[in-house]
C-alpha positions in Angstrom: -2.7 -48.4 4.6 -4.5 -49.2 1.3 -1.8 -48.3 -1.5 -2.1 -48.0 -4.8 -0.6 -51.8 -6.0 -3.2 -53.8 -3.8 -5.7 -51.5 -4.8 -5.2 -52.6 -8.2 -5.2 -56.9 -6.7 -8.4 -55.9 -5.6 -10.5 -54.2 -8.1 -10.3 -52.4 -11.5 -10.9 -49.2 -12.6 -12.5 -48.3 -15.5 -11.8 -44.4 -16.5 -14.3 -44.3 -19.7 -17.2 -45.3 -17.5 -16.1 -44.1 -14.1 -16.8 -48.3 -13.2 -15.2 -50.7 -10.2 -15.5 -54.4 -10.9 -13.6 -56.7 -9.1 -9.9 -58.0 -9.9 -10.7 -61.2 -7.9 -13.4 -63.0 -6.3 -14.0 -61.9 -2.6 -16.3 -61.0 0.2 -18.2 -63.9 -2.0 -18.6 -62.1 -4.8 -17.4 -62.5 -8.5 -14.6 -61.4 -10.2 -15.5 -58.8 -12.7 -18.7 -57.7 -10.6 -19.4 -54.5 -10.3 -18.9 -52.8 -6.8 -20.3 -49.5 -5.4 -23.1 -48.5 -2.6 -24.7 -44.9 -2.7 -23.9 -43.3 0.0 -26.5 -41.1 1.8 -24.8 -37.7 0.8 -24.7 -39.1 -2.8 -20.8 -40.7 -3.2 -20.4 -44.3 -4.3 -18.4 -46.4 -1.6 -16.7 -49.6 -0.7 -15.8 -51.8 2.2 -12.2 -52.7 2.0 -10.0 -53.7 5.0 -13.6 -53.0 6.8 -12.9 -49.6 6.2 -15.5 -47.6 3.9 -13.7 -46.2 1.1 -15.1 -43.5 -1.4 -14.8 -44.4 -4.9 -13.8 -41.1 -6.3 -11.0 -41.2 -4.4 -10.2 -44.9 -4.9 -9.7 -43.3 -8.9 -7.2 -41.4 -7.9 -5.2 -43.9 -6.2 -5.8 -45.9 -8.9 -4.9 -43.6 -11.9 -2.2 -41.5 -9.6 -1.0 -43.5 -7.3 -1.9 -41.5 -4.1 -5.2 -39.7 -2.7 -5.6 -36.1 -2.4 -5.2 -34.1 0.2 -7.5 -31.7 -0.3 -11.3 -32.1 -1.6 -11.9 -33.8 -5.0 -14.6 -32.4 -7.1 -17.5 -33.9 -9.6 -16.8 -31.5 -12.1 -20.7 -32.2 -13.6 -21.6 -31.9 -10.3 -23.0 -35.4 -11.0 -21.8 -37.1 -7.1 -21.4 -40.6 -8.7 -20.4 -39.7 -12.1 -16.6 -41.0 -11.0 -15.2 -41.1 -15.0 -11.5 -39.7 -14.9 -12.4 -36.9 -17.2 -15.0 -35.6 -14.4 -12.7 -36.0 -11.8 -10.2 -33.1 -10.4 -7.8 -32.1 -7.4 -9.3 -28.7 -6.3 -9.9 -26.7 -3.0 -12.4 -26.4 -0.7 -13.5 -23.1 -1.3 -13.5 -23.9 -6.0 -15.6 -27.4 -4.7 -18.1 -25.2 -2.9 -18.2 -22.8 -6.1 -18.9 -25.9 -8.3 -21.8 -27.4 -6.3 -24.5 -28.5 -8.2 -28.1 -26.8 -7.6 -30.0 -27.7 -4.7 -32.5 -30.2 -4.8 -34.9 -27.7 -3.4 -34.4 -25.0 -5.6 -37.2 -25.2 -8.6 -36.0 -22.2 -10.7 -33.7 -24.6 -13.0 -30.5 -22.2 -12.0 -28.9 -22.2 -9.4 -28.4 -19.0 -7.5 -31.8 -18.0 -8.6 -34.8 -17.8 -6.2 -38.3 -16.8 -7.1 -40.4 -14.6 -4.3 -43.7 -15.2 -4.2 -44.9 -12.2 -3.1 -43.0 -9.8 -5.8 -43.4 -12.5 -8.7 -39.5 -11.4 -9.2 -36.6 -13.8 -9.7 -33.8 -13.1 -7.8 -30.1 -13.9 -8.1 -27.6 -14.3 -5.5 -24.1 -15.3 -5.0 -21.7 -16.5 -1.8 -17.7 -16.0 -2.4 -15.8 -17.0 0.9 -18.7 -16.9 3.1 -19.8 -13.4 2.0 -23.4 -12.8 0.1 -23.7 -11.0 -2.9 -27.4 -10.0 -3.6 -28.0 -9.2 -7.8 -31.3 -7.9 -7.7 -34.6 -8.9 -8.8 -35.4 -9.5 -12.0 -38.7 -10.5 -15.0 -37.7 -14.1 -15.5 -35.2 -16.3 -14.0 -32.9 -16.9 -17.5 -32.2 -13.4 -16.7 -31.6 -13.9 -13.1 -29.3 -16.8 -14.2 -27.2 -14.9 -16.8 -26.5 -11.9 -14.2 -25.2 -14.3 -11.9 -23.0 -15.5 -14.7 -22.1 -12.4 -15.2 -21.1 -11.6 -11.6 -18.4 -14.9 -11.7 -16.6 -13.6 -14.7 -16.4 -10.3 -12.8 -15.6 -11.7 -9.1 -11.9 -11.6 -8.3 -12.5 -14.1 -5.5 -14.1 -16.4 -7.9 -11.5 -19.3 -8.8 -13.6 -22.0 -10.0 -13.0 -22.7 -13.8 -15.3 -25.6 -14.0 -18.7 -24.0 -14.4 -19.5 -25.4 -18.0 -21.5 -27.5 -17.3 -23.8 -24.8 -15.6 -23.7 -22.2 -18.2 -24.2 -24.9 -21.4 -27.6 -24.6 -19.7 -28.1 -21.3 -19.7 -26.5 -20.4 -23.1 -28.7 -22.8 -24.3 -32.3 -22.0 -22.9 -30.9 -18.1 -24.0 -30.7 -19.5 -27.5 -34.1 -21.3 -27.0 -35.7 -18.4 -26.0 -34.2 -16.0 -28.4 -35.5 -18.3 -31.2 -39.3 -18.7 -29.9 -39.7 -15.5 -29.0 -40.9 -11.8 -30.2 -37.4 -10.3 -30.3 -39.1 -7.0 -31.1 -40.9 -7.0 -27.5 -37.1 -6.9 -26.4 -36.5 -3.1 -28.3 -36.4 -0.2 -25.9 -38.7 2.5 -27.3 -36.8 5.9 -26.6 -39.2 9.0 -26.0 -37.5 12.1 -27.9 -39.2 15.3 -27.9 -40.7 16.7 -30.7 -38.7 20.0 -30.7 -35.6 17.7 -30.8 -34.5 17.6 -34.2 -31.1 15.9 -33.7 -32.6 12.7 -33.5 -30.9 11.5 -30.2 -32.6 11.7 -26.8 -30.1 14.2 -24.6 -28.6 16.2 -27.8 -29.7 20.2 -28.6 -28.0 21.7 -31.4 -27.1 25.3 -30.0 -27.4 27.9 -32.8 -25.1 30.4 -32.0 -22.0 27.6 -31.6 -20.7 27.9 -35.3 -17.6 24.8 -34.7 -19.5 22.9 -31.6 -23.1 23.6 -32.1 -24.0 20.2 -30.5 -24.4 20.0 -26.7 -25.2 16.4 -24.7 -26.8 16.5 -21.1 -28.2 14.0 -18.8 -31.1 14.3 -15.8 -31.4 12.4 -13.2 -33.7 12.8 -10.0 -33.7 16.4 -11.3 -30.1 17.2 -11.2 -29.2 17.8 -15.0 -25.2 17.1 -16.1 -24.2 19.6 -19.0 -21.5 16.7 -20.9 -19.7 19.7 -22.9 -20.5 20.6 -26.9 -19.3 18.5 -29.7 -19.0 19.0 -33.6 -21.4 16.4 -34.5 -24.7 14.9 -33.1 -23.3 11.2 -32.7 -19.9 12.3 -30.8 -22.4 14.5 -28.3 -24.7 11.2 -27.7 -21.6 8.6 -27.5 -20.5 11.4 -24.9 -23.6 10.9 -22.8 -24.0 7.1 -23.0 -20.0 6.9 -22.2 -21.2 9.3 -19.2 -24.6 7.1 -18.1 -22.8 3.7 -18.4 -19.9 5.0 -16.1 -22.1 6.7 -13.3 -24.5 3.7 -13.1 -27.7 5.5 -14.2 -30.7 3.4 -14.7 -31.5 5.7 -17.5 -32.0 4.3 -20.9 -29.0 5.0 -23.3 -29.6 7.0 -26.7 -27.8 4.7 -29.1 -29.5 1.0 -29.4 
């Protein structure tokens, strides 16, 4: 069994750079040469005691003194990026949250998918086996910040090493915010001309002398009568309050 005092005979560890070089010459090869093989799921590895060792877990042997029983994660994601600061004990289940994006996913997020056929971006999610479909959406930064979302949410979600990820995101948001026509982003509420209140969803009931303001909502023709309030802004915070609880997709009055 490799421990932790002849790993240190053999090689040394390096935990700025996340570099073996060898302690001493062997296998006919310098001392202070650097050691490491990619292996084909992306690890770095080495042959000692012809057994194939993976370096990630050679750090912690080296830096601890003993080698995880669980998984150790590449908190960048980065599979060979084996600096001590990227390295951390965590479970199966947090590794599998923190996987990097798939090589064959092209939408720069992971999560998000683009269909062909709708020209939508979708985002999804997978907490302990189950799938979590977000819906489709105009462009995949917003696909990518609803899936953000859900993780913040997620009770099941116990990875706390997503930075990396959402640096990215954040910062294309920031990108875009910066380039773009922020006033193509406004919601233009239709009020009818008869409504002099000024809020879409208040009427100002004339014979009320104290509560002369009533709020409503209609959706898929069902209307909701909200109750009457003193003034116009306490009748359309009443309906917005009511909207954002029930889930409408109906436009709120206040923006």
């Amino acid at each position: 069994m490799l421990t932790q005092e002849r790993l240190k005979e053999l090689l040394h560890y390096d935990p700025e750079t996340g570099i073996f070089t060898r302690a001493m010459t062997w296998y006919k090869k310098a001392q202070g040469s650097k050691v490491g093989h990619h292996h084909n799921a992306g690890y770095l590895t080495v042959c000692i005691q012809s057994k194939t060792q993976y370096l990630h877990r050679l750090a912690f042997l080296y830096m601890e003194g003993y080698i995880p029983e669980q998984t150790i994660d590449h908190i960048n994601g980065v599979r060979d990026d084996n600096r001590w600061c990227n390295l951390r004990h965590a479970s199966v289940m947090c590794q599998r949250q923190n996987a990097a994006r798939l090589s064959t996913n092209t939408t720069g997020y992971k999560g998000v998918t683009f269909n062909k056929a709708t020209g939508l971006w979708g985002a999804q999610v997978i907490v302990n086996g189950e799938h979590f479909w977000l819906g489709s959406f105009d462009c995949p930064l917003e696909a990518a910040l609803t899936r953000i979302v859900f993780e913040d949410w997620c009770p099941q979600w116990s990875c706390d090493a997503r930075k990396w990820s959402r640096e990215k995101v954040f910062a294309d948001l920031k990108r875009a915010i910066e380039t773009e026509d922020t006033s193509k982003w406004v919601y233009t509420i239709n009020i009818s001309k008869r409504n002099t209140t000024g809020y879409k969803g208040v009427k100002i009931d004339k014979k009320a002398k104290t509560r002369p303001y009533r709020a409503q909502v209609s959706d898929k023709g069902v209307r909701y009568h909200l109750g009457s309030f003193k003034t116009a802004l306490e009748a359309v915070k009443a309906r917005d309050t009511f909207i954002t609880e029930k889930g409408f997709p109906i436009p709120l009055a206040v923006k």
